[in-house]
N, C-alpha and C positions, 0 to 999 in steps of 0.2 A: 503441521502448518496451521497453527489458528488464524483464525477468517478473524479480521478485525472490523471489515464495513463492506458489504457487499450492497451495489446501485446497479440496479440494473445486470445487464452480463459484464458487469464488472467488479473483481474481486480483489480488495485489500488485503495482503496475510503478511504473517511474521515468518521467517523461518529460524527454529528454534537454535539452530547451530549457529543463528549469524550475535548471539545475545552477547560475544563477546565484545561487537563491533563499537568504536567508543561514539558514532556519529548515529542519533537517531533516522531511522531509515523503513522506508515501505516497500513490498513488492507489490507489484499489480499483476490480474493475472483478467484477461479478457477474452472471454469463449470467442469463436469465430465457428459455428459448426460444432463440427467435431475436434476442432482445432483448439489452442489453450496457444496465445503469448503472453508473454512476462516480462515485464521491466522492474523496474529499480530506482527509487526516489530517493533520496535525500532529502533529510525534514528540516536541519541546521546547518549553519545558520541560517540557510537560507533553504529555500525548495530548489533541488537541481538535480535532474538526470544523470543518473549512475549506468544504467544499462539500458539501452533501448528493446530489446529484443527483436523481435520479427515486426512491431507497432509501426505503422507509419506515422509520418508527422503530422497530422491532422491529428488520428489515436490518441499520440504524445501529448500534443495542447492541451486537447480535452480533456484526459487526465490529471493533468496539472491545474488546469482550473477545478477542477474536480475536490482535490488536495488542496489548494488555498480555501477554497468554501469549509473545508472539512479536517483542517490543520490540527485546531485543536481537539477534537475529538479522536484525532488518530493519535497522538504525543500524548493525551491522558492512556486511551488505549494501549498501546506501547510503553509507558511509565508503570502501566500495571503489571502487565504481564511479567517486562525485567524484577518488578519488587515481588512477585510470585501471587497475584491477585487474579484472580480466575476472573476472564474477561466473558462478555459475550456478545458473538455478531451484533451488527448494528443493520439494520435492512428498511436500504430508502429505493423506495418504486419510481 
């Protein structure tokens, strides 16, 4: 699972199985504890919630503003890794 942008206890990754997927797409993954949820964005056409996981809706929001600040740096990210271009985290405090 490469880490694509990690802010704070919040973590962008790819997972490698989903490369065949035709729609550019992020997982998130935000510690809570010892706890880990995970959702699921959609980059195209537009930004939209694929899987909420355990996140509440405030979480959700925040995320997604999160994601439009940081759109393009995720979809270069992601374009690299599909053409097999060794990425590396991005880490905003």
């Amino acid at each position: 699972m490469p880490k694509v942008l990690i802010i704070g206890n919040i973590t962008f990754f790819i997972y490698s199985g989903d490369i065949n997927e035709r729609r550019l797409h992020i997982h998130v993954e935000k510690k809570k504890g010892r706890y880990r949820n995970a959702a699921k964005f959609w980059l195209e056409p537009e930004i939209e919630l694929e899987t909420k996981g355990n996140l509440t809706s405030k979480e959700i929001n925040g995320i997604k503003k999160i994601i439009e600040l940081n759109k393009e740096s995720l979809v270069r990210q992601l374009k690299n890794f599909y053409s097999g271009v060794e990425i590396k985290t991005i880490r905003i405090k």
